[in-house]
C-alpha positions in Angstrom: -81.9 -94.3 -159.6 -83.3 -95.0 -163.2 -85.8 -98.1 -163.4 -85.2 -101.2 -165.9 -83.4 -100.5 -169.3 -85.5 -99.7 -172.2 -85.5 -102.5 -175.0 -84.4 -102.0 -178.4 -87.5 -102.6 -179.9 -89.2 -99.6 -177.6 -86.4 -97.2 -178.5 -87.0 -97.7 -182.0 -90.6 -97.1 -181.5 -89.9 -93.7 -179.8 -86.9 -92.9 -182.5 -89.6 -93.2 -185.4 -91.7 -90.5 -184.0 -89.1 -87.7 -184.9 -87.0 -89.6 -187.3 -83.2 -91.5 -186.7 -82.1 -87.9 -187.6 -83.6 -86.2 -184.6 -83.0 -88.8 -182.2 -79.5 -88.8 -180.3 -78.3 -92.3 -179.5 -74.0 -91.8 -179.4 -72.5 -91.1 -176.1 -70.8 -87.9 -177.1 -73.8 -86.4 -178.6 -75.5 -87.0 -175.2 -73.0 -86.4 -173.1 -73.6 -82.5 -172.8 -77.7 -83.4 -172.0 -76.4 -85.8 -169.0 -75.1 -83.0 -166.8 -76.4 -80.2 -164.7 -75.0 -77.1 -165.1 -72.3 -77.2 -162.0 -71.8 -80.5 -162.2 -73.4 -81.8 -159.3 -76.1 -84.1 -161.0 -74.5 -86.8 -163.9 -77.1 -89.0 -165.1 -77.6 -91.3 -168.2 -79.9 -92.0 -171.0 -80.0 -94.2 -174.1 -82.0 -92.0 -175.9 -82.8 -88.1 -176.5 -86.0 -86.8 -178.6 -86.1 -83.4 -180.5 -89.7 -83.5 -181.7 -90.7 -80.2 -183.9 -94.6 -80.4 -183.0 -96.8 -80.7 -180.5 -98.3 -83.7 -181.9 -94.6 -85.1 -181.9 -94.5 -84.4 -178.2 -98.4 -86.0 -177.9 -96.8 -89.1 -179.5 -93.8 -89.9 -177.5 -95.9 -89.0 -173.8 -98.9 -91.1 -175.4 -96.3 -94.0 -175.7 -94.6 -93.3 -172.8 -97.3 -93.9 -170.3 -98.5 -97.1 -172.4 -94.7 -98.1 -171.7 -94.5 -96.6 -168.0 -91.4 -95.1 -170.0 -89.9 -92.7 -167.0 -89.6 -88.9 -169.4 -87.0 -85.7 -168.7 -88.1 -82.7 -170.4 -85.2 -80.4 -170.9 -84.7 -77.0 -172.9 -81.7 -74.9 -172.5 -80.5 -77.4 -169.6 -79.4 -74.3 -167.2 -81.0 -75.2 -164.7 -79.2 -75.6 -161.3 -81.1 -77.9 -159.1 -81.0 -80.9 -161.5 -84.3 -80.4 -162.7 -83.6 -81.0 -166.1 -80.8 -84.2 -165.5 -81.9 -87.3 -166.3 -81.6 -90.2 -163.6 -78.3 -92.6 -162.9 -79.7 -96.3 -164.0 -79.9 -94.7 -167.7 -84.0 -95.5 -168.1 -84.8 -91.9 -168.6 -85.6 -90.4 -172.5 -84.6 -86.8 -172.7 -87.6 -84.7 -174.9 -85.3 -81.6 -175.8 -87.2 -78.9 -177.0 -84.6 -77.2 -179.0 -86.4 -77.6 -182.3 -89.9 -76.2 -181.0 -88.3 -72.4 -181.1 -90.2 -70.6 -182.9 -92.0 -66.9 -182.7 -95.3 -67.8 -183.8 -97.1 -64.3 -183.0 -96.1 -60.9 -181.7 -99.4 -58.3 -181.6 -98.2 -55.2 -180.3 -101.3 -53.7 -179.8 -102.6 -56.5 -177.3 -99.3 -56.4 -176.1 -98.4 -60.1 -176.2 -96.5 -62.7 -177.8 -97.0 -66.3 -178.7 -93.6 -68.5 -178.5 -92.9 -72.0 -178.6 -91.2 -73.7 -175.4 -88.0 -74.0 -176.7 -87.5 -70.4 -177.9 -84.4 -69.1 -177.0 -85.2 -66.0 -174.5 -83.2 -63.9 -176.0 -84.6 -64.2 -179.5 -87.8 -63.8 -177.7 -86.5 -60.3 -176.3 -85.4 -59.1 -180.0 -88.8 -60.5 -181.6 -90.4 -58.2 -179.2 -88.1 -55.7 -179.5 -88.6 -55.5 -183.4 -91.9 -54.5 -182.6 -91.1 -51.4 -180.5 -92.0 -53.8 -177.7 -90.1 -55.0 -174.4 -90.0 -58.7 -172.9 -88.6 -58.0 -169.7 -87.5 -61.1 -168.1 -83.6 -60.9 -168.1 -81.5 -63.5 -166.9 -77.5 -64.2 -167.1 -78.1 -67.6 -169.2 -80.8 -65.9 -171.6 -78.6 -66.3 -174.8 -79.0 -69.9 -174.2 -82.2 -70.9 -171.8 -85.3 -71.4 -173.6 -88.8 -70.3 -172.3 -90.3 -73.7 -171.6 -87.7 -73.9 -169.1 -88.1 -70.0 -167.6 -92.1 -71.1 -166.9 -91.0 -74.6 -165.8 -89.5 -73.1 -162.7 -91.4 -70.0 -162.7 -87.7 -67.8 -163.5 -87.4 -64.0 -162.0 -84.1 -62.8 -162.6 -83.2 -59.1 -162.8 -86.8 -57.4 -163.6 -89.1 -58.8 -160.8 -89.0 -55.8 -159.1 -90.5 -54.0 -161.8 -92.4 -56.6 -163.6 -92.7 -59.6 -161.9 -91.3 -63.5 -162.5 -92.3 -65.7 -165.2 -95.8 -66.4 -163.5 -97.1 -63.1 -163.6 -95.2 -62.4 -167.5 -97.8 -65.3 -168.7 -101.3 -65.2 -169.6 -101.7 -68.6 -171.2 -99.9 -71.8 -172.2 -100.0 -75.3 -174.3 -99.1 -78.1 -172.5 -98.7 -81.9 -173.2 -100.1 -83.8 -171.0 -98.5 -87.1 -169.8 -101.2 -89.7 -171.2 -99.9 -87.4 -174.5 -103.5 -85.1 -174.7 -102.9 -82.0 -175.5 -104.6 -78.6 -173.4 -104.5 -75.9 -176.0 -104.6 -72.8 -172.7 -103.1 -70.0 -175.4 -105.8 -67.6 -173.7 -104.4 -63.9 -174.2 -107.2 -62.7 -171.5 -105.6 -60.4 -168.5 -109.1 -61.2 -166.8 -110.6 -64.6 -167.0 -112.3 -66.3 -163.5 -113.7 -69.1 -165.6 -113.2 -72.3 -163.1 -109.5 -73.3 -161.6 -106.6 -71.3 -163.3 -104.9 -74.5 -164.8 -102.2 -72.7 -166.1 -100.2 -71.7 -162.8 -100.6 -75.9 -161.4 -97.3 -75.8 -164.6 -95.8 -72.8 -164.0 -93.2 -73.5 -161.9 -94.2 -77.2 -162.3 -90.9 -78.2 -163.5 -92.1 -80.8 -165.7 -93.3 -82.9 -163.2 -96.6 -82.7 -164.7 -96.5 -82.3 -168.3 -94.3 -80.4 -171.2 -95.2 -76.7 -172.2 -95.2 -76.6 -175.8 -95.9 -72.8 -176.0 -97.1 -70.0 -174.4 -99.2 -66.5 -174.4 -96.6 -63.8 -173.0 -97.2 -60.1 -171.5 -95.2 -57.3 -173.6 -95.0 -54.0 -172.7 -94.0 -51.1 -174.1 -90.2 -49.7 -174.3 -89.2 -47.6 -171.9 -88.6 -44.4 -173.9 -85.7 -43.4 -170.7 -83.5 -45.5 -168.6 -80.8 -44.8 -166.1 -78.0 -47.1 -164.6 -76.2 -46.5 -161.8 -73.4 -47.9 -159.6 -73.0 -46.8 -155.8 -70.8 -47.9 -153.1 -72.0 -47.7 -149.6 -70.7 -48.9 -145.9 -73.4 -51.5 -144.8 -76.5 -53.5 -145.9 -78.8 -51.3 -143.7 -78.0 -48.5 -146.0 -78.7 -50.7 -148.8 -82.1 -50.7 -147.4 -82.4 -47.3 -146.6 -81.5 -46.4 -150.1 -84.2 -48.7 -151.8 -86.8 -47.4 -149.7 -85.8 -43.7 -150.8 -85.5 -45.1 -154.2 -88.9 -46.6 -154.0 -90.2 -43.5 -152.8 -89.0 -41.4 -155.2 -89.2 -43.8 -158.7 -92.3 -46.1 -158.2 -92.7 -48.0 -160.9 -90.1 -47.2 -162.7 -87.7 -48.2 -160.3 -86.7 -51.5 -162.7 -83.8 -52.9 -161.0 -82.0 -52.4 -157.4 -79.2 -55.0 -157.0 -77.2 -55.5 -154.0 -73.6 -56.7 -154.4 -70.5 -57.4 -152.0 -66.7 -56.2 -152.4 -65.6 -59.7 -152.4 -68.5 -60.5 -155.5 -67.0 -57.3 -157.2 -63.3 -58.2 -156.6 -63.5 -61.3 -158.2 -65.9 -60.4 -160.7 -62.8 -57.4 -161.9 -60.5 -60.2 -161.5 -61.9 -63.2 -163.1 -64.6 -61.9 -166.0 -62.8 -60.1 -168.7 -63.7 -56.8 -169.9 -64.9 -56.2 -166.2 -63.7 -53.4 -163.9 -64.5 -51.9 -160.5 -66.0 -48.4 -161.5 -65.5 -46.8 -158.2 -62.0 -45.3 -157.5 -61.6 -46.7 -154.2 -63.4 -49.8 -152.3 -66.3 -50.0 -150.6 -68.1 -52.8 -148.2 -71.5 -53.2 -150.6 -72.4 -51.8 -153.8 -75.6 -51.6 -155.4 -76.8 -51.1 -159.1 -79.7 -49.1 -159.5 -81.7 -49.3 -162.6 -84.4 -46.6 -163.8 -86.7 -46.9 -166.7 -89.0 -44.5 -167.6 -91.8 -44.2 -170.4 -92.0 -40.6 -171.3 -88.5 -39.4 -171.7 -84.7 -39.8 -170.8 -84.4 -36.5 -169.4 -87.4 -37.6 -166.5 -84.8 -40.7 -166.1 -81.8 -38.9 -166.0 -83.7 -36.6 -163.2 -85.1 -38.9 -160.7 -81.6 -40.9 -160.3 -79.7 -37.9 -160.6 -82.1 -36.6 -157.2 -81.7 -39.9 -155.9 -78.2 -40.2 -155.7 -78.1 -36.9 -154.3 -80.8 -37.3 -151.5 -78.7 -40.7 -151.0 -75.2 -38.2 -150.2 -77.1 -36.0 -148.0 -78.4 -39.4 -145.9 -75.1 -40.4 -145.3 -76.3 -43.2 -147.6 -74.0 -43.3 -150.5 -70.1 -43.1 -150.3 -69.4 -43.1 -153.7 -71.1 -43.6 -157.6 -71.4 -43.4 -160.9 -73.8 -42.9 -163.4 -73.3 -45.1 -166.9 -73.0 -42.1 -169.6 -74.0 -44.4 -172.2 -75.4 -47.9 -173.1 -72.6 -49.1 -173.7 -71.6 -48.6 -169.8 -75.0 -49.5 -169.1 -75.0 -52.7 -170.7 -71.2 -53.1 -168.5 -72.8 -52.5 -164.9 -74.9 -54.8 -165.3 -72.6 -57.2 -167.3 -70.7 -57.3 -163.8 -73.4 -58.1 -162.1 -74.7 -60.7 -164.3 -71.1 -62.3 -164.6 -70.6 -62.7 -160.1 -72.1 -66.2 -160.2 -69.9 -67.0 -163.2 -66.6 -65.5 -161.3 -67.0 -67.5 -158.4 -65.9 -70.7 -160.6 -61.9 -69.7 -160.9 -62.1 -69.3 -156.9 -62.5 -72.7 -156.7 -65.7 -74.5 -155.0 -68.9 -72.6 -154.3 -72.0 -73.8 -152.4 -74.7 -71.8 -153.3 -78.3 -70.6 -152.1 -81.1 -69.2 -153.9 -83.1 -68.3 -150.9 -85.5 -64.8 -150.0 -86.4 -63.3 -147.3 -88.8 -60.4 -146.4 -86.9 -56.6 -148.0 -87.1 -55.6 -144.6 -85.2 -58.4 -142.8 -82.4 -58.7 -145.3 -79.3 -56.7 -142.9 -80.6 -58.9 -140.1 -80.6 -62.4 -142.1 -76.9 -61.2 -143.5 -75.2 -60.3 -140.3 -76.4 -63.7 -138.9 -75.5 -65.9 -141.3 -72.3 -64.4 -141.8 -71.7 -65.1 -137.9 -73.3 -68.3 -138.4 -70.9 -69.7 -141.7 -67.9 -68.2 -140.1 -68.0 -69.7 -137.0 -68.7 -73.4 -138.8 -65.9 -73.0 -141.7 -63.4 -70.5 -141.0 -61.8 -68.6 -143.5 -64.9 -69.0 -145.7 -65.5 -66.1 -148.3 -69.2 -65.3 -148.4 -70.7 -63.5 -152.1 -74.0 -62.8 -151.0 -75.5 -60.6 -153.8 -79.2 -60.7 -155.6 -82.2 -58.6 -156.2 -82.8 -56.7 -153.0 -86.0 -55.1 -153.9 -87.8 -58.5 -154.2 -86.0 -59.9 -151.3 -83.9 -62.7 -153.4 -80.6 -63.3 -152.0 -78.0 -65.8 -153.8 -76.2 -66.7 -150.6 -73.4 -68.0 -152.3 -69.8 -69.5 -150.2 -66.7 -69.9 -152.1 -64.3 -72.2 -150.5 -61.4 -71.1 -147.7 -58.5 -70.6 -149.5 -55.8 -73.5 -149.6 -58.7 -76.2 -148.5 -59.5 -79.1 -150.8 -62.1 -78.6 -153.3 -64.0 -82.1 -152.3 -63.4 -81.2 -148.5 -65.1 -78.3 -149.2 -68.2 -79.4 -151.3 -69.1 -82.8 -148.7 -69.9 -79.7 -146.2 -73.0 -78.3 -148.6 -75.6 -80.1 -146.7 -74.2 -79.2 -143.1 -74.2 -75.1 -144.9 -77.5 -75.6 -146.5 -78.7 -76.5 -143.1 -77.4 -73.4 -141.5 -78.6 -70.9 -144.1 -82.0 -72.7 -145.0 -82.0 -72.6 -141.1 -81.6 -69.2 -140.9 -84.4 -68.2 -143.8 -86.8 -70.6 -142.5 -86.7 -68.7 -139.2 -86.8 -65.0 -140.9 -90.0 -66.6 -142.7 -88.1 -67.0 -146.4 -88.0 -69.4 -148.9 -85.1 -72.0 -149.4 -85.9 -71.5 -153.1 -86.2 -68.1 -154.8 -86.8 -68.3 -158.1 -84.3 -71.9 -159.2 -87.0 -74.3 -158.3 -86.4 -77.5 -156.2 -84.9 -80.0 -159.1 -83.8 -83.1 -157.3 -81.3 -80.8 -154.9 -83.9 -79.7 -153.1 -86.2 -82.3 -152.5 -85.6 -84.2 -150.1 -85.2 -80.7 -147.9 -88.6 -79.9 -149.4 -90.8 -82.3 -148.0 -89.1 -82.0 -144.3 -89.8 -78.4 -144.2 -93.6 -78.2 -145.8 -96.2 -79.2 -143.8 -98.1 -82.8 -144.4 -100.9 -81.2 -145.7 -98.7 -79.1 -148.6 -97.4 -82.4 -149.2 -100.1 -84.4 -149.6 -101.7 -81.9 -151.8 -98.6 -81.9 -154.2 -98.8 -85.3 -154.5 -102.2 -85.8 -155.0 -102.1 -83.2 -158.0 -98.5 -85.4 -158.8 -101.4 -88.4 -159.3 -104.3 -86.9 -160.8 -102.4 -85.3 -163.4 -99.3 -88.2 -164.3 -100.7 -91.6 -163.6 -98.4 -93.4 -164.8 -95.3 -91.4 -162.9 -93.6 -90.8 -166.4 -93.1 -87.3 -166.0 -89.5 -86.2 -164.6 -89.8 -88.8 -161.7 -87.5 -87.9 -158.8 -88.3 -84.3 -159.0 -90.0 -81.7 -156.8 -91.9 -84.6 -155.0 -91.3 -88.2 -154.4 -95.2 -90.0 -154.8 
């Protein structure tokens, strides 16, 4: 719960920082910045900031902690562990980012680019792509999250396996600190051991500790060939014994290795439009391989082309297809960027974003499918993610014919058998969405004191005053 209400006179101090025009006051203009993406956080606010500076953002954090004014930093709100939601008592100013979305610098030849934190991530991808350059983080939201929020909860999405999350795409950041100073970090060094690497305490911070006004991103060049393929196959384990023969054969420029269900695919077909199983007849798992290649499309072509093949001689692969354009391409993975979205006409989901090590996957899926059918019956499991990097969205939809609400009171008794179940393959109960105020609580009960304490220390030393997106991550 939010603290006391904010006076009028405070709110007016805070609204002449970015002018009345840039300061949201009326319920429906607010309404959309109040809820989390699936609807399981509603909060309330009197007030939401779109500063276009950094020294607009100083401003309102400088007043902030004179005030002890609680502050939610939110970008693209697409988050989906109520990171980004402000509080119930309606004490809580929302900073939105949206008008700090600017390109300020792409240099090719270092390879980088300099964009504010609320840049769309797609219109980072084209700025870089205009250059003859690739940004690779892809995500399903990226027409509407903005970067500020990818590095708040250090984002993966499709390219990890290739490229690595949002921590490892960065080389240096702005930030506004609470008490409103501002650390100018833009360094665009791949090599710098000069004292404690400040930037990676906010990556992945989730604005517990500050707002990222901009950062120093990695580019890399465009892969000059890339192949996409879909592939049906008989169990998980084969999965697994495809990726390591894909691993083998492609190295680096294995890009993408996604493991789907038939029940994720079957509603996907029957729920996204423009969506359609590729196969001609069904198959227990699927996976979509991705290939990208720097010298030509013929070397891309070739290596999945030998894959695929190796993978029919194993036993491996039942069935597959190879996109024959980019316009199929851009449809493969289209349906597997749409399975999250497809599970909403099915009625209620509960949903993990958990990993566990490449190697344990098939064991961690055939026990926890024993494990949620035995406590719910009838459930219908879409477990699908990236398996090269071990990120599995563990996802239930809900029994048919049982009530929605019946269905959704029951997330903490399934979180606690599929967290359960991670924990003991040595996972994480958070892959890549962060902990937001969902997973807090579970957080600080499965962390050791120690890890705790630390956080909050660093929680201290860095906000003082507790202004920063209290409630999140850890309670100090």
């Amino acid at each position: 719960m939010g603290g006391t209400m904010i006076s009028q006179e405070l709110l007016e101090r805070f609204t002449a920082i970015v002018g009345e025009r840039h300061a949201l006051r009326d319920a429906a203009d607010l309404a959309p910045h109040l809820v989390e993406n699936r609807g399981l956080y509603h909060g309330a606010s009197p007030l939401l900031l779109k500063p276009c500076s950094v020294e607009e953002v100083s401003a309102i954090l400088k007043l902030a902690s004179e005030t002890s004014t609680a502050i939610v930093p939110q970008t693209g709100n697409t988050g989906l562990v109520g990171g980004q939601t402000p509080r119930e008592g309606g004490a809580d100013i929302i900073v939105s980012l949206e008008r700090m979305n600017r390109v300020r610098e792409v240099d090719p030849v270092a390879n980088i680019l300099v964009a504010e934190g609320g840049a769309i991530l797609a219109e980072v991808q084209k700025a870089a792509e205009a250059h003859g350059r690739l940004f690779p983080l892809s995500l399903g939201s990226e027409g509407s999250c903005r970067i500020g929020g990818n590095l708040s909860t250090n984002a993966g999405g499709t390219a990890v396996l290739a490229y690595g999350n949002m921590r490892q795409l960065c080389l240096g950041l702005e930030v506004v600190l609470p008490t409103g100073e501002i650390w100018n970090g833009l360094r665009r060094l791949k090599k710098d051991n000069t004292g404690y690497d400040l930037r990676d305490l906010f990556i992945g911070a989730e604005g517990t500790l500050g707002i990222i006004t901009a950062a120093v991103l990695k580019l890399y060049p465009q892969p000059l060939g890339k192949q996409v393929a879909f592939a049906g196959l008989n169990t998980v384990e084969d999965a697994l014994a495809l990726f390591n023969q894909a691993s083998s054969l492609c190295g680096p420029a294995l890009t993408g290795f996604e493991l789907m269900p038939r029940f994720g695919v079957e509603i996907t077909a029957r729920n996204i439009e423009g969506v359609r199983d590729p196969l001609e007849s069904p198959h227990p798992w699927y996976v979509l391989i991705d290939i990208s290649t720097s010298d030509s499309a013929e070397t891309a072509e070739r290596m999945m082309t030998t894959l695929l093949e190796q993978g029919f001689e194993a036993g491996l692969v039942q069935d597959a297809v190879i996109a024959s354009s980019v316009a199929q391409q851009k449809a493969l993975w289209h349906m597997r960027e749409s399975m999250s979205e497809a599970q909403k006409p099915e009625g209620g989901s509960i949903k993990h974003d958990v990993s566990v090590p490449v190697s344990q996957i098939p064991e961690f899926m055939h026990q926890a499918e024993e494990a949620v059918m035995a406590a719910m019956p009838g459930a219908r499991i879409c477990a699908f993610g990236h398996m090269g990097d071990g990120n599995i969205h563990y996802n239930i939809s809900q029994p048919v014919g049982v009530d929605k609400d019946a269905f959704i009171a029951r997330w903490h008794e399934m979180n606690g058998i599929v967290h359960g179940l991670v924990l003991a393959h040595g996972g994480s109960i958070s892959a890549e969405h962060g902990i937001g105020q969902l997973k807090r609580d579970e957080l600080a009960s499965i962390r050791s004191e120690i890890e705790m304490d630390l956080m909050r220390r660093i929680k201290r030393a860095f906000d003082p005053a507790g202004i920063m997106n209290p409630g999140k991550v850890v309670n100090v």
